[in-house]
Structures are given as C-alpha cells and as structure tokens.
C-alpha positions in Angstrom: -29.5 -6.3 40.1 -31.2 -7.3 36.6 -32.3 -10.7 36.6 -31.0 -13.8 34.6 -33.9 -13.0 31.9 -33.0 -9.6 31.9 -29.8 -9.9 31.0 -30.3 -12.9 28.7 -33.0 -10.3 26.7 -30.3 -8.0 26.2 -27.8 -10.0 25.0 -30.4 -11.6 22.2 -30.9 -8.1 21.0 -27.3 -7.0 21.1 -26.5 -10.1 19.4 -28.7 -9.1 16.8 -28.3 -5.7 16.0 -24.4 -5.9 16.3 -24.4 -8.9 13.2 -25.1 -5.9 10.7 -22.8 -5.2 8.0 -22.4 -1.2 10.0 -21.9 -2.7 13.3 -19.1 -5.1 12.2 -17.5 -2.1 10.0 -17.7 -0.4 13.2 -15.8 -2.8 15.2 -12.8 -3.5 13.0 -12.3 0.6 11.9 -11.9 0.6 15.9 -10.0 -2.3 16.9 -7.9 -2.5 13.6 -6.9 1.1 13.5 -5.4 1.3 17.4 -3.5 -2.2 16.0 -2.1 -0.5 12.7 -1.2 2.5 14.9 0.7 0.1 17.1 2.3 -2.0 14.5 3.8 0.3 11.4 4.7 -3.4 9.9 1.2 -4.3 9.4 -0.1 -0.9 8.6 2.6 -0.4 5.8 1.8 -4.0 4.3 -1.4 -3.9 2.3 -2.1 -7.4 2.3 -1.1 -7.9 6.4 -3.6 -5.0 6.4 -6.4 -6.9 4.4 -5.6 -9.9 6.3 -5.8 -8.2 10.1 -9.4 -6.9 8.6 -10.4 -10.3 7.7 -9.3 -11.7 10.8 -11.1 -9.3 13.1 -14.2 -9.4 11.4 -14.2 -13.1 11.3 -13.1 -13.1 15.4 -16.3 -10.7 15.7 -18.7 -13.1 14.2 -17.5 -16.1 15.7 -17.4 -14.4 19.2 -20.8 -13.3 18.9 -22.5 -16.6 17.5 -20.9 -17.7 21.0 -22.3 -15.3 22.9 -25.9 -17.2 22.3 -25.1 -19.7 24.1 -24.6 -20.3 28.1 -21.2 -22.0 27.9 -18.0 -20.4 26.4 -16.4 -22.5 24.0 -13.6 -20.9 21.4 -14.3 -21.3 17.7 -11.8 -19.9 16.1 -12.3 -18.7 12.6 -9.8 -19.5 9.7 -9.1 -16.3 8.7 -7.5 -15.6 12.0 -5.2 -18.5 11.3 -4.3 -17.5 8.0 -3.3 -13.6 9.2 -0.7 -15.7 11.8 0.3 -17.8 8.9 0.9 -15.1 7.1 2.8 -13.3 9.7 5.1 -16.6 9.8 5.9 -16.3 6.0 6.7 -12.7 6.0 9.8 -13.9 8.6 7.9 -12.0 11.8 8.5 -12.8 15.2 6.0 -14.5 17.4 5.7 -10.9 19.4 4.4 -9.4 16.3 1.5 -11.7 16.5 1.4 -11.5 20.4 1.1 -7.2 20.1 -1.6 -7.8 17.6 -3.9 -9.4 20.7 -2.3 -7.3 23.6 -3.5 -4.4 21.5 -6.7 -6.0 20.5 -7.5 -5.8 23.7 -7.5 -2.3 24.6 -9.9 -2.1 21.2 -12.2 -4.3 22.1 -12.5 -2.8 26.0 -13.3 0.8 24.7 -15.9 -0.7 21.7 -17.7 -2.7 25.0 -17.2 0.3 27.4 -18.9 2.2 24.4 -21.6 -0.3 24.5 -22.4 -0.1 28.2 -22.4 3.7 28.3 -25.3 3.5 25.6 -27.3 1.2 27.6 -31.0 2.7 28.4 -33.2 2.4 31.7 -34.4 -1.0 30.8 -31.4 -2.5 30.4 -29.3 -4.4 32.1 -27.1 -2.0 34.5 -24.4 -1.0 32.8 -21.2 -2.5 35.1 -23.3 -6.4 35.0 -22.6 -6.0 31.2 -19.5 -4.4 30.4 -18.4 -7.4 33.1 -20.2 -9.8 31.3 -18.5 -9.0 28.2 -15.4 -8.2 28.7 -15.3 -11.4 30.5 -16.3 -13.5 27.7 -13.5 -11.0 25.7 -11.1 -11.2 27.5 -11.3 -14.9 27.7 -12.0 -15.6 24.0 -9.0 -13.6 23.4 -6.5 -15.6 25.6 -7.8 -18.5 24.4 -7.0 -17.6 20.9 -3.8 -16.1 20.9 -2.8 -20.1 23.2 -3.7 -21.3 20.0 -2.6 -19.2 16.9 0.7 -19.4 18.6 0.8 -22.9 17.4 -0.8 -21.9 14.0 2.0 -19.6 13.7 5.1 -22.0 14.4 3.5 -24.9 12.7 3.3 -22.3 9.4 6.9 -21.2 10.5 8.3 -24.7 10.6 7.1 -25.4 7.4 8.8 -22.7 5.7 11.8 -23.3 7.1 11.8 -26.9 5.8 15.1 -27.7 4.1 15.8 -26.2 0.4 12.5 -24.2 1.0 13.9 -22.3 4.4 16.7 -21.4 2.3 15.4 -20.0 -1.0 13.5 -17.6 1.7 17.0 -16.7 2.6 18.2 -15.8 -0.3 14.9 -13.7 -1.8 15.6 -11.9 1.5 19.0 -11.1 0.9 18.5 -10.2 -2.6 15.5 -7.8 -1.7 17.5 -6.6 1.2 20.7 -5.5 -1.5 23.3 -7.9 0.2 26.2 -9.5 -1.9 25.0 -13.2 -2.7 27.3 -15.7 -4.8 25.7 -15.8 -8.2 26.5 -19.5 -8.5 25.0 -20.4 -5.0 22.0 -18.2 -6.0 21.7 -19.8 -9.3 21.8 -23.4 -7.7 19.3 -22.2 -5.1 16.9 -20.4 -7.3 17.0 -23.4 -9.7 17.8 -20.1 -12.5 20.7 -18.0 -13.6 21.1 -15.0 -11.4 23.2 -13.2 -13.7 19.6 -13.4 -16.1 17.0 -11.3 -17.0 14.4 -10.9 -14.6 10.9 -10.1 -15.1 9.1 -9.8 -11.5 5.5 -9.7 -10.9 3.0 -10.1 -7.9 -0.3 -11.9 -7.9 -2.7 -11.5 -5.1 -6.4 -11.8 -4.9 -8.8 -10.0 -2.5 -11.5 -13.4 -2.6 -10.9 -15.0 0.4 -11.9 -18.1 -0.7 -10.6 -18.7 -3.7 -7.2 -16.7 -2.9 -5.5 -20.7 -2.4 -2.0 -21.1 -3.3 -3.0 -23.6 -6.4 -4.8 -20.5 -7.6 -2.3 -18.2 -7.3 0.9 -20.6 -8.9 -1.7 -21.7 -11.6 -2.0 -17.3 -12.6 1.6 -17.1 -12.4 2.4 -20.2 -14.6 0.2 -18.7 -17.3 1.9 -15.4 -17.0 5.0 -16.8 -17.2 4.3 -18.1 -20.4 4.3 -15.2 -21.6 8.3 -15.3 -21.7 9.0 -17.9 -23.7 12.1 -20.0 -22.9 11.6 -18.4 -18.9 11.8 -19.9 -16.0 9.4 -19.0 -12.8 10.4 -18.5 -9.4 7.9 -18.3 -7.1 7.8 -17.0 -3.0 4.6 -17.8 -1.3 4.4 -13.9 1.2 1.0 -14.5 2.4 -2.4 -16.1 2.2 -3.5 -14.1 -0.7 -0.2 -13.1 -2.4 2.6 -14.9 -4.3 6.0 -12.8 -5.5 7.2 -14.4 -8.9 10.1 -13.7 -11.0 10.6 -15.1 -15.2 14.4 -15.1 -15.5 15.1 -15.1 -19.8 18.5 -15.4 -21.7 17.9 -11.8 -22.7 15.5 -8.8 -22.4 12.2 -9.8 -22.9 10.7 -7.4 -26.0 7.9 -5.5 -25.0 5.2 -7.8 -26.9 5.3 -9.6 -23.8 2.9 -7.5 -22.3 0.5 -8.0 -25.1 0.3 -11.5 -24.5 -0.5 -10.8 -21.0 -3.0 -8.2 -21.7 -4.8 -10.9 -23.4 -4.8 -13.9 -20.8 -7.9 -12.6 -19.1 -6.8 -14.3 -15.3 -10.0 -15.1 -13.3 -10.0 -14.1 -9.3 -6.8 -12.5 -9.5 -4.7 -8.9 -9.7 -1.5 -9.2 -11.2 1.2 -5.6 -10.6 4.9 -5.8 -13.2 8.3 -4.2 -12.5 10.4 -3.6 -15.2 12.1 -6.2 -16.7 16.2 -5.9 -15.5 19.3 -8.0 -15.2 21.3 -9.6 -12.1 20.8 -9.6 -9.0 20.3 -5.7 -8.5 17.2 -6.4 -11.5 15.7 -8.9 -9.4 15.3 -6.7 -6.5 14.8 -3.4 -8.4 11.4 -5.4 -10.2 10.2 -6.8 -7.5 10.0 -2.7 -5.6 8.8 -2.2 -8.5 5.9 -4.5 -9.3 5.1 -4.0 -4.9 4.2 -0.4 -5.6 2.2 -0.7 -8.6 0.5 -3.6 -6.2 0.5 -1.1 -3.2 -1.2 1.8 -5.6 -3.6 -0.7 -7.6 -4.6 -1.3 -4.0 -5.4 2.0 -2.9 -6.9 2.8 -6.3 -10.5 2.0 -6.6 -10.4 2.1 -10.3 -7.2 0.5 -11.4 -7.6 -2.5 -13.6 -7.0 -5.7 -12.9 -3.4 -5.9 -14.4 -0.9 -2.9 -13.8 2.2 -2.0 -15.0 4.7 -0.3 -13.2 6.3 1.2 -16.7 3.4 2.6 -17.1 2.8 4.2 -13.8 5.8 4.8 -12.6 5.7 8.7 -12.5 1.8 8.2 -10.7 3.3 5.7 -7.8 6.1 8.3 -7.2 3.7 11.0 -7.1 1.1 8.7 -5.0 3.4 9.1 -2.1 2.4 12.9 -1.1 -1.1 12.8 -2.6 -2.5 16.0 -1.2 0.3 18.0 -4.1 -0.8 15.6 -6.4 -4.3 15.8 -5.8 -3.9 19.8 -5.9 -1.8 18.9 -9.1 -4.3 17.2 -10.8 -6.6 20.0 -10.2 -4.5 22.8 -11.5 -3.3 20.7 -14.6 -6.6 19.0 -15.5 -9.6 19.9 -13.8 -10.9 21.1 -17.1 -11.3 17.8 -18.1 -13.1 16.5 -15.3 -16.8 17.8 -14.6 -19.6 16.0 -14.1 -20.4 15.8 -18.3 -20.0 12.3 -19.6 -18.5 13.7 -22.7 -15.3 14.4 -21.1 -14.4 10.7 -20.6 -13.8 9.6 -24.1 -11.5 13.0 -23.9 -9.3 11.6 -21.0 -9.3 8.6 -22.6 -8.1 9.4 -26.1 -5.5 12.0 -24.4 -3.9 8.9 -22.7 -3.7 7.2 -25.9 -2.3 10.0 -27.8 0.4 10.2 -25.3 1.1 6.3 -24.7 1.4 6.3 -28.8 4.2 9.1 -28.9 1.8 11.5 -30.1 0.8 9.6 -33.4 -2.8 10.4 -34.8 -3.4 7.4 -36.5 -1.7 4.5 -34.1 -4.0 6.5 -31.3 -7.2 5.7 -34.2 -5.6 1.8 -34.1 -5.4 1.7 -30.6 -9.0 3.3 -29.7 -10.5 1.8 -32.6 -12.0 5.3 -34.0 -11.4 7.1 -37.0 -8.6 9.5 -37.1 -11.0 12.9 -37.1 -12.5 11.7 -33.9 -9.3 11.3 -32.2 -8.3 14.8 -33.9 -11.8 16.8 -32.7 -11.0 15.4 -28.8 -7.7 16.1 -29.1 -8.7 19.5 -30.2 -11.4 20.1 -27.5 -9.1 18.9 -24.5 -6.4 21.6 -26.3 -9.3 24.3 -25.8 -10.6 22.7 -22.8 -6.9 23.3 -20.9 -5.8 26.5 -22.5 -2.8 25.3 -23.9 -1.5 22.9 -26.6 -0.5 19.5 -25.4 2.7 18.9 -25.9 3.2 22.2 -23.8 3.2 20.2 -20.4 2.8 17.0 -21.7 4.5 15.3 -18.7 2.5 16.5 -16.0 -1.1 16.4 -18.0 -0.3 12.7 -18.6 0.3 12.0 -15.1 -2.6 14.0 -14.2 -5.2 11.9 -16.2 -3.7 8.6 -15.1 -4.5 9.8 -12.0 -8.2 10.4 -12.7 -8.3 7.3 -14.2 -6.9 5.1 -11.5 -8.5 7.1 -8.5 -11.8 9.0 -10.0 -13.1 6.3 -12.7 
C-alpha cells in the first residue's frame, strides 16, 4: 500500500500538470460533450452551451486548488452559479439542472478512471487513487448541486416577481405563436403591440464584463438608433439580453447606418427584420437568434450581424456539408492561398450588396471605379462565367468565405 507521502507526491504533481490550459480543455470536451449529448436543450442553446463550458472549467479549477489541501471544503466558483441562474431565466425546471450533475458524474468517473489507468510503477496503485478521487468528486459534486439548487430558485423567485413574472409570460407566448390580447400585451409590454418591431440580441462572450448594466447600457444606445422607439428588454441569460424597438411605422433602412457607426465595446449585437404585430415580434426575434446562433459558430463574423443580410447563409448554415461542397463548386476560384484574391471577394460582395452599380460599389469600397471594374473582371475570368449568370448562389458563396474562412 503506497504510503501517505506517496500519495501526497502524486497528488502535487497531478495538481500541477492537470492546471494547463490542454488538460482543462481536456476535461470539459469530456465532461461537457456526454452533458450536451444528454440534454438537447443545452446543446441547441449557444449561450447554455458557453455557459456549461464556463461552469465546468471553473468547477475544475476550484476542485483542484482543493485538492492541495488535507480537508475538503466546497468553493464553488461563480460561473457555476450563473449557468443555474441562467437555466432559471430560460423557464427550465430544477431537473434540468439536476441531469446536468447526474451526468457530470459519469464524465468525471471515466476522465479519473483514465487517470488511474495511466498511472506508472512509481505511483500510487491505481484503485488508492481513482478512490481517492472519485471520493473527493463525488463529494464536491453533491455538495454543489445542495447548493446551486438554492442559486437556482433564489434566481427563479426573482423572475417571477410581480409585473416582471408576467412580461416573461407574455415574450413566451408571443415567441411560442399563441393568441395574446393586444391591449393586455400593450399594457404589459409598456408598448403598442400592434407596432413596428425591430428585435435584436446583445450578448457578450467576456465573462466579466458580460453584467446586465452592460448589456441594457448596448441596447439603450442601439435603440437610439430608432428615433421616437421604445425598448423592451428580456434578461435570457448571464451573457445575453433579447430586446425589441417598437416605432409608429417602419423604420427606414438608414437605421442600420447609425448602428454601424456606434462602435459598442465588449459586446455582439445579431438584427431580425424589422415587422409589425405580434407575428413581427416573434418573426424578428427567430430572426436576430440565428444570425446570433451563426455569428457564433462563425469565427470570422463581425461584431454586428444582420439577419437581412444573411439570411440565405443562415438557411443554408443548417446542412453545411452541401454548403460547404457549394461553396467549393461556385467559388473555389476565388479562394487560394494568394492574398490578391481577397480584395476580389470583397469588391464582389459590394458589387452585389449595391445592386450591381460600378460607381456606388467605388463609394462604398472607397476605390476608384477602374479598380472595382479590373476585380470585377478577374473574378469573371477567375469563375468562368459572367456574374450576373448565378449571381444568387456566388453571393452566398462568398458570404460564406467571409464569415467562416476570414
């Protein structure tokens, strides 16, 4: 049997070399995955999902750092708090959060049986510390999920406060497509129903500065953007807030001028298309979630995205090996390795997004109209065909490069 000093060696160097960056990527691909598998709610939720990560990696470091010492003694981290909060505010039930650990745990026993099968001769024997572990798992665990559930209904509680617990009833039913009374709606919602509605989502992938002042400060100055509008806000998460500008009329489409220009700080921000009543308000918001769900899976998408603009790309996004083979056959041309063939791309996307008009392309690019003329030229000779032959599926094709390929 390894002695105390042994054992005590071992767990000092495992300690250490599982604090890397690799070794906690490790962990949460493992543990996360079999949770995601388990619970299509989360998986389908790009923010639960970001969340879940969070709060696994930050329930890794905090269970190590506790594994230095002779004495357990639970130090839960906060972003394990805010992934229950967040489950709260989405409308989950406690079980959701409960399957999250009762899964967790079958993770984390296959990472630690992984752990003791790599053990060497020198070690520790292999059943003293898989016990030892999972012990101290298993334990941490409980002891955690004892108190999230009380992070969880304290966060429920306070959503369900009065005028609050009802406005989260009706954005519900509205997303959902159920009749609502317009009037009701309009009392509740503090804004005509019957209205334009312009929706938009702002998140933020910074932990620490994704705070709910953050966010309604962003959405304030977006709203601005409508003049005479009035902002509805819905808090969904600890990083995300769903907003809606209800106007008199449609909003022109200088609006997203102005909010090219605002420059946010720390923050994404994903627009539906501006529509009326109470089917607009629900229709926008679908709308401004995919542009937020394919922004997120983009590594190159900018900071602000417009679903009017992408709409065609998130439709395709959904079976992205044909689109992917699409892009290939339509454009491949245009995308080698020679740096040349970016300004291309670029003043293709233009000339599209401008109608096909030489000189508002010029404007827009800030180039003279020859240059825009000689790419448009060499991407015609690049592709074998005129542009305006399949104008439709080239576009989509490039916005794809953009978005996914830089």
């Amino acid at each position: 049997m390894a002695s105390n000093q042994v054992m005590d060696d071992w767990v000092s160097r495992f300690v250490h070399d599982s604090s890397s960056e690799a070794a906690a990527d490790y962990f949460v691909g493992m543990v996360d995955d079999e949770i995601m598998r388990a619970i299509p709610a989360i998986a389908d939720d790009p923010i639960l999902v970001a969340d879940l990560h969070s709060s696994t990696r930050g329930q890794w470091t905090s269970w190590l750092n506790n594994l230095r010492r002779t004495e357990h003694g639970l130090e839960l981290p906060n972003q394990a708090a805010d992934l229950a909060r967040s489950l709260a505010r989405r409308g989950m039930e406690v079980g959701v959060l409960l399957k999250v650990y009762l899964t967790a745990h079958h993770g984390v026993f296959a990472f630690l049986s992984e752990v003791a099968d790599r053990l060497g001769e020198n070690d520790p024997a292999p059943d003293h510390v898989l016990k030892f572990l999972w012990g101290r798992a298993d334990r941490w665990m409980d002891e955690s999920i004892e108190a999230l559930i009380e992070t969880f209904y304290e966060e429920r509680e306070r959503v369900l406060e009065g005028n609050r617990a009802r406005r989260a009833e009706l954005v519900e039913e509205l997303l959902a497509g159920r009749d609502v009374d317009a009037g009701d709606a309009a009392r509740i919602l503090g804004q005509p129903l019957l209205h334009w509605h312009t929706s938009f989502i702002v998140w933020s992938s910074e932990v620490d500065r994704a705070t709910p002042e953050l966010l309604r400060t962003c959405a304030e100055q977006i709203a601005r953007c409508l003049p005479g509008g009035a902002l509805f806000t819905s808090l969904a998460g600890s990083r995300d807030l769903w907003c809606w500008v209800t106007t008199p009329s449609e909003p022109d489409d200088t609006f997203r001028d102005r909010l090219a220009e605002l420059g946010l700080e720390g923050v994404r921000v994903a627009v539906g298309i501006p529509s009326a009543g109470a089917a607009g308000f629900r229709s926008g918001h679908l709308e401004a979630r995919a542009a937020q769900q394919l922004a997120l899976a983009a590594p190159y998408a900018p900071r602000l995205v417009d679903y009017r603009a992408i709409e065609m790309l998130c439709l395709a996004a959904e079976r992205p090996e044909a689109l992917e083979r699409m892009v290939q056959r339509e454009v491949g041309a245009l995308c080698g390795p020679d740096r040349n063939l970016a300004p291309i791309r670029e003043t293709v996307l233009a000339y599209f997004a401008c109608r096909m008009n030489v000189e508002a392309t010029a404007r827009q690019l800030f180039v003279h109209g020859n240059t825009v003329r000689y790419r448009l030229a060499r991407a015609e000779e690049l592709l074998g065909h005129p542009l305006a032959d399949r104008s439709r599926q080239v576009e989509l094709a490039l916005q794809y490069v953009l978005y996914f390929n830089g």
